[in-house]
LOFIVEX-226201 format. One record per residue: residue number from 0; residue in three letters; z, x, y of N, C-alpha, C in turn. Coordinates in nm, 4 decimals, m for minus. Atoms other than C-alpha are relative to their C-alpha. Example, Ala and Ser with C-alpha at 12.3 -4.5 7.8 and 13.67 -1.06 7.14 Angstrom:
<pts>
0,ALA,0.0000,0.0890,m0.1190,0.7800,1.2300,m0.4500,0.0000,0.0900,0.1200;
1,SER,m0.0060,m0.0820,m0.1190,0.7140,1.3670,m0.1060,0.0730,m0.0770,0.1090;
</pts>
This chain:
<pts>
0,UNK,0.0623,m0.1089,0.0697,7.1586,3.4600,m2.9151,m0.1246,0.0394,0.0739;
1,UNK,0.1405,m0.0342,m0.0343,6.9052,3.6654,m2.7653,m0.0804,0.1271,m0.0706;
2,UNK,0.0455,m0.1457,0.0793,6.6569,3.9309,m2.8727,m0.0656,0.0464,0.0893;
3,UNK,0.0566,m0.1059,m0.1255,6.4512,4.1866,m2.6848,m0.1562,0.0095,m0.0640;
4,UNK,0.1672,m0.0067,0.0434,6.0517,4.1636,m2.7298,m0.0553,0.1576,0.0175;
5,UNK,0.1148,m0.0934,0.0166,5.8455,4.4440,m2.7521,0.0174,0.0911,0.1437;
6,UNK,m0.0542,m0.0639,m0.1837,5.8702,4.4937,m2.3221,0.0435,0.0144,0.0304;
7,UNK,m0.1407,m0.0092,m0.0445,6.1952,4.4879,m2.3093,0.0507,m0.1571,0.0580;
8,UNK,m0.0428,0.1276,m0.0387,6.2048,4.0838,m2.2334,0.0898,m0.0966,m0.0576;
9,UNK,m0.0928,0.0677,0.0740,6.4708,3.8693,m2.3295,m0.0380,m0.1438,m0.0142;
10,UNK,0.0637,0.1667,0.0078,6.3650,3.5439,m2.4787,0.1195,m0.0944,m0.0562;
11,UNK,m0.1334,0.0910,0.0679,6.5732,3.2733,m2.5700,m0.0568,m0.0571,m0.0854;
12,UNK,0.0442,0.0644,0.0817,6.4452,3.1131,m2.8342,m0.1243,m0.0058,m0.0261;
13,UNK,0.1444,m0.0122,m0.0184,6.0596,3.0427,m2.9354,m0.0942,m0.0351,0.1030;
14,UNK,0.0672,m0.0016,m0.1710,5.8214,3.0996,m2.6245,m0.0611,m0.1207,m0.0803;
15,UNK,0.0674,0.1231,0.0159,5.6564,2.7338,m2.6076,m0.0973,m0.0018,0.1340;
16,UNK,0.0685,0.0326,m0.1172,5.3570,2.6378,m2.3737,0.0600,m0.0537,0.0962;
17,UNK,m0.0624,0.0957,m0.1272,5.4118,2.5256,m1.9989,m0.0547,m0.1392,m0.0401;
18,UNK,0.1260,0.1032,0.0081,5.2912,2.1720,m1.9819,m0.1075,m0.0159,0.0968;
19,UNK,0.1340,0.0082,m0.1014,5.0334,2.2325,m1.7752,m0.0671,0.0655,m0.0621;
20,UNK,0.0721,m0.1019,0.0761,4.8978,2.4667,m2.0146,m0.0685,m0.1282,m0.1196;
21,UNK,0.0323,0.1357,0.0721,4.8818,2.1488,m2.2358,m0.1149,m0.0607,0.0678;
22,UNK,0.0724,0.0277,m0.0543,4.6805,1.9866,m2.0159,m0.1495,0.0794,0.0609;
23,UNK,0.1799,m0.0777,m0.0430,4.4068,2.2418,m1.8954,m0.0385,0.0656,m0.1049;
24,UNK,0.0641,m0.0798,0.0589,4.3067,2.3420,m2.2231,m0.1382,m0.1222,m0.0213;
25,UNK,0.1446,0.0467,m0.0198,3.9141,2.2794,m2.2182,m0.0058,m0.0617,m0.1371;
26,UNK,0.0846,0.0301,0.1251,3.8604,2.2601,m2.5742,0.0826,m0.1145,m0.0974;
27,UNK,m0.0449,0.1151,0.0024,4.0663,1.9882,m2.6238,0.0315,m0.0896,0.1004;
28,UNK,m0.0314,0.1059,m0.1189,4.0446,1.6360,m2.4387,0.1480,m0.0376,m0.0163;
29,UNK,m0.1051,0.0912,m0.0224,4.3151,1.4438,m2.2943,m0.0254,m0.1051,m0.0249;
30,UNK,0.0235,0.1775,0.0717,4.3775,1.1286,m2.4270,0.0585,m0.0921,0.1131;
31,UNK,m0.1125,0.0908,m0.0936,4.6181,1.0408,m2.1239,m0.1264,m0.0253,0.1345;
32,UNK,0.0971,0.0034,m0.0931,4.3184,1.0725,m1.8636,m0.1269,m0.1128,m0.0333;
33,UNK,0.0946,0.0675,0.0607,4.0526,0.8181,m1.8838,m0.1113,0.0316,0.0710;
34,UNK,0.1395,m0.0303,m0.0824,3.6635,0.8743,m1.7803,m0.0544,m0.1452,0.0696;
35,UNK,0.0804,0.1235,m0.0098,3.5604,0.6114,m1.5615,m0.1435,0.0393,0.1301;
36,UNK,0.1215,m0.0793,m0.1103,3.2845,0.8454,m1.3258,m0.0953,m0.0316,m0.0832;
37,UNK,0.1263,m0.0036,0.1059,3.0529,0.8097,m1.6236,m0.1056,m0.1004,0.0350;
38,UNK,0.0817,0.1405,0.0504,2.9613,0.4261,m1.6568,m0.0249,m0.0347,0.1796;
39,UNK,0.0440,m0.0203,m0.1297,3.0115,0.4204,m1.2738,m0.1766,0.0487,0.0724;
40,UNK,0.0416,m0.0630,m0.0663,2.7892,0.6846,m1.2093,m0.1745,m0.0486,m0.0450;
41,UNK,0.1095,0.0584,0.0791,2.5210,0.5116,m1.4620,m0.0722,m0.1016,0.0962;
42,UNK,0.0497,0.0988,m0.1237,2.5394,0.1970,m1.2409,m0.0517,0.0401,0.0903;
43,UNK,0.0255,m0.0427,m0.1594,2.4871,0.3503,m0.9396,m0.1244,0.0617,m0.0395;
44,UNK,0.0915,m0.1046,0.0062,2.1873,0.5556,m1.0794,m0.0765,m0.1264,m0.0268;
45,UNK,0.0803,0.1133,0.0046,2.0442,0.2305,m1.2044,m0.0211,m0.0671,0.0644;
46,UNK,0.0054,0.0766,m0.1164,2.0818,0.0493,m0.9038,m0.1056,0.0410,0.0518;
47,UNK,0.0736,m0.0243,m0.0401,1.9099,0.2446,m0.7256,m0.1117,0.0637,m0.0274;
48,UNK,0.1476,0.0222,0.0891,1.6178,0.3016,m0.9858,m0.0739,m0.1287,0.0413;
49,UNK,0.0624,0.1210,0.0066,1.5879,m0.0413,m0.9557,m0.0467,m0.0798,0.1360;
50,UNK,0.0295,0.0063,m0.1475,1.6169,m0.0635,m0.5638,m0.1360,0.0850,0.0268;
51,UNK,0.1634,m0.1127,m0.0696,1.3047,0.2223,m0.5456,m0.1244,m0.0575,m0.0987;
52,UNK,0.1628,0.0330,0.1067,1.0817,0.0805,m0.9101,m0.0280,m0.1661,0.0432;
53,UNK,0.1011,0.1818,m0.0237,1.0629,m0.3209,m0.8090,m0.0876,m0.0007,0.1046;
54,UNK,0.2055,0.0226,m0.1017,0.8602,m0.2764,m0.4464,m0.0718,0.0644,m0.0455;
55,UNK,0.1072,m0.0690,0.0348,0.6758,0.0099,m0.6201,m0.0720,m0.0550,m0.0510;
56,UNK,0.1130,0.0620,0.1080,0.5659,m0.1883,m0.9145,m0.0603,m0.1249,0.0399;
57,UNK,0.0671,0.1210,m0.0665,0.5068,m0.5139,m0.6960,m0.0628,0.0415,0.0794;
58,UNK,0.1052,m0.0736,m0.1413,0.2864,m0.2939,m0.4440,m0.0993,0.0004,m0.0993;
59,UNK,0.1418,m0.0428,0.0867,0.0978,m0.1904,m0.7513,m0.0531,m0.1266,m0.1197;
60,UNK,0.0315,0.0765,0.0809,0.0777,m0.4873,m0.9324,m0.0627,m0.1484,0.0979;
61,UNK,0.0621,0.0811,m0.0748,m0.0390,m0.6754,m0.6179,m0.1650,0.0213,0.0387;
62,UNK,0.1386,m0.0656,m0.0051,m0.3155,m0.4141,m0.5879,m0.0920,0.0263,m0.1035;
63,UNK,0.1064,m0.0713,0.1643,m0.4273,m0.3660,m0.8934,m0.0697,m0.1203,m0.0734;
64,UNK,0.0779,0.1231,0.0129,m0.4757,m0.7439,m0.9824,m0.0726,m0.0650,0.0732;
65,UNK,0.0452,0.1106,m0.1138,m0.6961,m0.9780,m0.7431,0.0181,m0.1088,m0.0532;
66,UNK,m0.0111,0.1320,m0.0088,m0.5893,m1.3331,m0.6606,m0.1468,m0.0213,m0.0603;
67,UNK,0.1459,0.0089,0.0085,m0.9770,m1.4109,m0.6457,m0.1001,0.0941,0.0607;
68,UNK,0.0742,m0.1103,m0.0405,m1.2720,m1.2280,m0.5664,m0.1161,m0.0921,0.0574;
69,UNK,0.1907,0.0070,m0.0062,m1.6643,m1.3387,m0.4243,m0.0198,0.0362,0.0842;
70,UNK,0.0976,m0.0678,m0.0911,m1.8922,m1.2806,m0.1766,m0.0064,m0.0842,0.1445;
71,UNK,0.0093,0.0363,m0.0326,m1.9024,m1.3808,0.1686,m0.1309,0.0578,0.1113;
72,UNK,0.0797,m0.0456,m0.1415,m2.2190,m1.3536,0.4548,m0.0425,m0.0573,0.1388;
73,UNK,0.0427,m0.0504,m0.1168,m2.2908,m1.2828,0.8274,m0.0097,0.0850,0.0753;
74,UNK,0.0153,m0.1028,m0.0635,m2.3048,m1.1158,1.0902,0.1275,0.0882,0.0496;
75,UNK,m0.0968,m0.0464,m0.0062,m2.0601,m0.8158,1.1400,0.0292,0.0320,0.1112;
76,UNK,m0.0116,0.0191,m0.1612,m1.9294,m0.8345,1.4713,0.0785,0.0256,0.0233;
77,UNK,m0.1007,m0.1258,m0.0234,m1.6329,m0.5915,1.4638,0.0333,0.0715,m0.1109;
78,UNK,m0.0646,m0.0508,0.0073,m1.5182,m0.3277,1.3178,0.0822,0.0864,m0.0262;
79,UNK,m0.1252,m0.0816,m0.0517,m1.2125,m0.0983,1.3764,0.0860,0.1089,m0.0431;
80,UNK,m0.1067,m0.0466,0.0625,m0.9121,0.1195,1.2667,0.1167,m0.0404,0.1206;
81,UNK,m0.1511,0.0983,m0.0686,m0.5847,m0.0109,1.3346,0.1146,0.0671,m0.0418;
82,UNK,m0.1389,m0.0699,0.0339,m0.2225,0.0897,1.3448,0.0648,0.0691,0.0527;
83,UNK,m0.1261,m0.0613,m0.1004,0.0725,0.2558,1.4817,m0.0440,0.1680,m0.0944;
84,UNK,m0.0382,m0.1406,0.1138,0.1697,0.4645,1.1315,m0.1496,0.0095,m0.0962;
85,UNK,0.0788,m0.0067,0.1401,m0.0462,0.3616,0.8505,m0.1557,m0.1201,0.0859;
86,UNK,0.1436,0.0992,m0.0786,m0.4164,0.3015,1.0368,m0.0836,m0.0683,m0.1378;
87,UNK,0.0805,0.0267,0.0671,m0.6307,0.1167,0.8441,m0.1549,m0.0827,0.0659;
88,UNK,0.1392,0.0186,m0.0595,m1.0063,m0.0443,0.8568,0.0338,m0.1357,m0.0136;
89,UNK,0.0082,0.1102,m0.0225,m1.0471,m0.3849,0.9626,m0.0874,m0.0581,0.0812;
90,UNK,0.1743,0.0593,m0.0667,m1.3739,m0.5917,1.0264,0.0444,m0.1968,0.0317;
91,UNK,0.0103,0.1735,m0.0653,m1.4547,m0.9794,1.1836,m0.1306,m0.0362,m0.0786;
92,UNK,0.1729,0.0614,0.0350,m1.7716,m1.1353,1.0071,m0.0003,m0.1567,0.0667;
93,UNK,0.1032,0.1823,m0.0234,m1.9529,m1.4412,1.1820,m0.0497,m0.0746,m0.0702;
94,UNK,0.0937,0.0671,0.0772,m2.0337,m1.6992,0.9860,m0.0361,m0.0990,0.0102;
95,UNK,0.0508,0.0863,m0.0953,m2.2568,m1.9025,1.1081,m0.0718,m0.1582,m0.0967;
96,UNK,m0.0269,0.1286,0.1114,m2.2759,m2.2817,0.9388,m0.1081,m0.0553,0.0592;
97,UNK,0.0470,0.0740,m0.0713,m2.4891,m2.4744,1.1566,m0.0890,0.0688,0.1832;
98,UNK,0.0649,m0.0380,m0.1216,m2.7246,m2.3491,1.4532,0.0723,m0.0523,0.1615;
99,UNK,m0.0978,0.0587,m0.0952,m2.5504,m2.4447,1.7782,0.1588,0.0068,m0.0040;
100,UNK,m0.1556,0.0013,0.0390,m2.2159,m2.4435,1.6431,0.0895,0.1549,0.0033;
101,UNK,m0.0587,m0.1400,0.0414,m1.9808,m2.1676,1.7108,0.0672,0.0548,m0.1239;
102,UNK,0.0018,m0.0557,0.1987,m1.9193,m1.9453,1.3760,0.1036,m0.0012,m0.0320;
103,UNK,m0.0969,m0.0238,0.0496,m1.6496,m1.9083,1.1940,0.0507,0.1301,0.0015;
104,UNK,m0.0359,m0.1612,m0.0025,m1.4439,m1.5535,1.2397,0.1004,m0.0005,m0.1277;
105,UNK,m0.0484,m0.0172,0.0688,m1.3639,m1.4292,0.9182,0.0673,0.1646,m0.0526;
106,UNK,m0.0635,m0.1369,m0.0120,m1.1257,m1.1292,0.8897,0.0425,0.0482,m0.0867;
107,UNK,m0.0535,m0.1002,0.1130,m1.0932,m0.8463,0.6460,0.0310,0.0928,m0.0086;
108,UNK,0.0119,m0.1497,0.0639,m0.9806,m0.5120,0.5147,m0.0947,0.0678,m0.0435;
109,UNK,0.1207,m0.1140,0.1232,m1.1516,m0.2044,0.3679,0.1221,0.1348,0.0011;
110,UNK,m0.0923,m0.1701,0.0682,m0.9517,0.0688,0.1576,m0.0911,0.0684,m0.0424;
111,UNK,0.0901,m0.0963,0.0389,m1.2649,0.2161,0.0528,m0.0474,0.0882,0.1074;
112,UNK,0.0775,m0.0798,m0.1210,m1.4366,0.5288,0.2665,m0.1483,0.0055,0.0845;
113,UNK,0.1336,0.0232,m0.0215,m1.7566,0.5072,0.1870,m0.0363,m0.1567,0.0299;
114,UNK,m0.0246,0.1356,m0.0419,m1.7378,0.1143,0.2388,0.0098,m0.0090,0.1591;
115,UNK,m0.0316,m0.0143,m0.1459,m1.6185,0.1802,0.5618,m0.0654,0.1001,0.0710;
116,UNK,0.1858,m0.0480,m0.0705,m1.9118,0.4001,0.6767,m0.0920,m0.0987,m0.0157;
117,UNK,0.1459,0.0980,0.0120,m2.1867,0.1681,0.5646,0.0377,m0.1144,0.0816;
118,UNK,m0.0624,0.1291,m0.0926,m1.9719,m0.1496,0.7665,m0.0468,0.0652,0.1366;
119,UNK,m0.0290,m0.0567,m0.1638,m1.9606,0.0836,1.0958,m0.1455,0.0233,0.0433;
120,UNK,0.1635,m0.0620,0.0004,m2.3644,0.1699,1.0460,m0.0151,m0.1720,0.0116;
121,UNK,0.0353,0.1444,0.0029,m2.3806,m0.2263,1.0229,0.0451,m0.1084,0.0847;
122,UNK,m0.0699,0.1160,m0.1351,m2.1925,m0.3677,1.3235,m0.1293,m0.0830,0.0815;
123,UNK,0.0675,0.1110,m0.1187,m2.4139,m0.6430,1.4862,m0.1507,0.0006,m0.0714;
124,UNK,0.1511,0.0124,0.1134,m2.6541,m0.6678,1.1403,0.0696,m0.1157,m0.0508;
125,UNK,m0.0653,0.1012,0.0893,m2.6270,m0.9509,0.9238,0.0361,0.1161,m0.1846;
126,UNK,0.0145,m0.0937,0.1264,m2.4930,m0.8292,0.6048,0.0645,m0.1269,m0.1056;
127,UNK,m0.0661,0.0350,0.0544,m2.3245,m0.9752,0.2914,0.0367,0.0604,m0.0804;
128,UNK,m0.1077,m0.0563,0.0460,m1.9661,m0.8786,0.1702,0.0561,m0.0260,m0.1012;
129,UNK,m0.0997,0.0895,0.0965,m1.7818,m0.9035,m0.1795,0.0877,0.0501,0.0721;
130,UNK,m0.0697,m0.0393,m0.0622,m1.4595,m0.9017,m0.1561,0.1072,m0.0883,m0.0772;
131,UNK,m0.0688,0.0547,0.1238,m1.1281,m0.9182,m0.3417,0.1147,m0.0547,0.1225;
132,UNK,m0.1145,0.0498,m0.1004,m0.7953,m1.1399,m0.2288,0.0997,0.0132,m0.0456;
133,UNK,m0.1083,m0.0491,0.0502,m0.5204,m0.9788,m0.2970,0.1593,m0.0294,0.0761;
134,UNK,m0.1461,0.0694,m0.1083,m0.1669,m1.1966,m0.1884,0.1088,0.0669,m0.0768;
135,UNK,m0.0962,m0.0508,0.0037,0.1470,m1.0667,m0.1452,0.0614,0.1042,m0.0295;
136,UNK,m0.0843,m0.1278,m0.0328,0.1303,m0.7354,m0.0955,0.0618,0.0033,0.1331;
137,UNK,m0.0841,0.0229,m0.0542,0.3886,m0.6081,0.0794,m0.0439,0.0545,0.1830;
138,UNK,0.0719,m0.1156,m0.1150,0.3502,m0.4424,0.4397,m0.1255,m0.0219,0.0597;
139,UNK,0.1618,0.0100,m0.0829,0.0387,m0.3760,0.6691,m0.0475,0.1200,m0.0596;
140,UNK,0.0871,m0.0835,0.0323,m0.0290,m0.0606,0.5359,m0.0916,0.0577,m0.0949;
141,UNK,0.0566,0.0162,0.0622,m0.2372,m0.1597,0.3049,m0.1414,m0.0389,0.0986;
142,UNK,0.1094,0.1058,m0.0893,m0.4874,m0.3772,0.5587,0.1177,m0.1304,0.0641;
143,UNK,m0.0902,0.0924,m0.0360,m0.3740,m0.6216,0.7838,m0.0509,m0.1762,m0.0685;
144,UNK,0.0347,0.1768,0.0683,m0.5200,m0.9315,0.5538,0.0363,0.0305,m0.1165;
145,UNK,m0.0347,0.0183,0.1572,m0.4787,m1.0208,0.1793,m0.1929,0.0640,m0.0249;
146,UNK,0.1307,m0.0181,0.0044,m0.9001,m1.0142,0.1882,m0.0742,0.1707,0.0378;
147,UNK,0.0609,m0.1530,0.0259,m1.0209,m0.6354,0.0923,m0.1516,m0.0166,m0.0468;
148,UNK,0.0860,m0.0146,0.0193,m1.3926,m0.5851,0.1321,m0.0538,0.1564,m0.1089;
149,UNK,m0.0334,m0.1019,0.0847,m1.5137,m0.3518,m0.1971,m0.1836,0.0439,0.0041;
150,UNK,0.1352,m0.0078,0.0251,m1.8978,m0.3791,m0.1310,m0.0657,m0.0738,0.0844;
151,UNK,0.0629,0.0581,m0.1497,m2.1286,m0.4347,0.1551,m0.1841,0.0080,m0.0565;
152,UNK,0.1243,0.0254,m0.0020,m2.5217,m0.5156,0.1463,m0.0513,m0.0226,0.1655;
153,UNK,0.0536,0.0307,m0.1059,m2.7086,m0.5332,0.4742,m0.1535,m0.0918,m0.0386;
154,UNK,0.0886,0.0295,0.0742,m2.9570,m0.7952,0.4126,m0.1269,m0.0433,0.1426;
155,UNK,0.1740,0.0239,m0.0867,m3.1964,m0.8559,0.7417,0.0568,0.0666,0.1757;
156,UNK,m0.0441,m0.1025,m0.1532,m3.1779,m0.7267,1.1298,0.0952,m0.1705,0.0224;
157,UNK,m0.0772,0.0865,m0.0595,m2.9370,m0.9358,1.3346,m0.0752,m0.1335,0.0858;
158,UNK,0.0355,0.1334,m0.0190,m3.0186,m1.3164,1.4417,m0.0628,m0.0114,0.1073;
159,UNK,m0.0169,m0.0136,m0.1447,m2.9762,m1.2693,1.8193,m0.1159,0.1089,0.0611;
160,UNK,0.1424,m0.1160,m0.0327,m3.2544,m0.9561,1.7951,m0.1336,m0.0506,m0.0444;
161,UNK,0.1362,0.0447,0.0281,m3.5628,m1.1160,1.6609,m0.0473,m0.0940,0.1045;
162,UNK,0.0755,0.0056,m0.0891,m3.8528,m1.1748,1.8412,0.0112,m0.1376,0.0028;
163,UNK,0.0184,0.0845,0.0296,m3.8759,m1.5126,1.9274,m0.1529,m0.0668,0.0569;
164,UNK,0.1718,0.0330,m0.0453,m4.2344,m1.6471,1.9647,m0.0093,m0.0959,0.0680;
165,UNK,0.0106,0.0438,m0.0703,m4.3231,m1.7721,2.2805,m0.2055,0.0058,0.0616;
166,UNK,0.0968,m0.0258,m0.0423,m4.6313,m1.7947,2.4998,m0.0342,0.1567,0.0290;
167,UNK,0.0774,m0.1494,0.0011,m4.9234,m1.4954,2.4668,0.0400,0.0392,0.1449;
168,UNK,0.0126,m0.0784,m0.1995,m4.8833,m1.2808,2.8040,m0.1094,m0.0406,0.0696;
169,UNK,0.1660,m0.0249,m0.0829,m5.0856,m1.3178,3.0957,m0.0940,0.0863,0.0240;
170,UNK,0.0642,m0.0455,m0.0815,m5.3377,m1.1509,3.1780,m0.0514,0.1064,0.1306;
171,UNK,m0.0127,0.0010,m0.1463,m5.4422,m0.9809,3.4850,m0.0072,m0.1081,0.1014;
172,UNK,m0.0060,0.1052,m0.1501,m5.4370,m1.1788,3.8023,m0.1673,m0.0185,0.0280;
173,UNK,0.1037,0.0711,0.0050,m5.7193,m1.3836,3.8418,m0.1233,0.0068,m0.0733;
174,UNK,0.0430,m0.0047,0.1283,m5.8629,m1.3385,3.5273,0.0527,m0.1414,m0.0836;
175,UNK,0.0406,0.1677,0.0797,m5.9925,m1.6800,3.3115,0.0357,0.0322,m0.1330;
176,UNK,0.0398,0.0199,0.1249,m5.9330,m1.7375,2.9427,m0.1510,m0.0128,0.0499;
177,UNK,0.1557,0.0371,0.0073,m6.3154,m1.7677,2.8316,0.0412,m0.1506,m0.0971;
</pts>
């Protein structure tokens, strides 16, 4: 039995969807398809959250706390900027224990600016430095030590420059004390 539509088309029976028409309609899901891009795509986003926030927050949680902190003094007897990429400031202090005895070279950082002007005005003064110790940050480009100087004092001229008192001058030539 056939009949004739409207266009002149002959249908055989009731027009039914293709099945593919089944399948691409939007506004209903498929139940036969499963989503697994989702929980995937979650992981993968968390991963690498977690690959970029742990050195961040251990950079900043190395800097932001100090191991210990005090004060150390002598004489400042270098220093510098350093570095390929990431220059930073880095000083030597002398510290001198015992007269005769060669000093101790004690080596630090400076992340501050103004810190690091007043050090460079103070090379080959005695001064004394606080100064925080901050372990296990990561990298150099922070300073190349754990020991970050945050505060400088210059407290007298340098050791090696004072006068040292010896015999009065002579005289002219053949001229007496009275």
């Amino acid at each position: 039995m056939s009949t004739v539509g409207a266009a002149g088309d002959i249908l055989k029976g009731p027009k039914m969807p293709s099945p593919t028409a089944l399948t691409m309609n939007p506004t209903q899901p498929n139940p036969a398809r499963r989503r697994t891009s989702g929980a995937f795509g979650r992981v993968l986003t968390a991963l690498v959250l977690l690959i970029v926030a742990a050195p961040a927050m251990w950079t900043w949680l190395t800097l932001a706390w100090p191991y210990s902190d005090g004060m150390r003094a002598g004489v400042l007897q270098k220093f510098s900027r350093k570095g390929w990429i990431c220059k930073t400031h880095e000083g030597e202090l002398a510290q001198f224990i015992v007269a005769g005895v060669s000093p101790q070279i004690w080596e630090f950082s400076v992340r501050d600016a103004t810190v690091s002007a007043d050090l460079e005005k103070a090379v080959g003064r005695a001064v004394r430095l606080h100064y925080t110790e901050h372990r296990g940050v990561p990298g150099s480009c922070f300073g190349d030590t754990p020991y970050f100087v945050d505060e400088v004092t210059v407290t007298d001229s340098p050791p090696h420059l004072e006068a040292v008192p010896g015999p009065p001058p002579a005289g002219p030539a053949g001229s007496r004390p009275d």
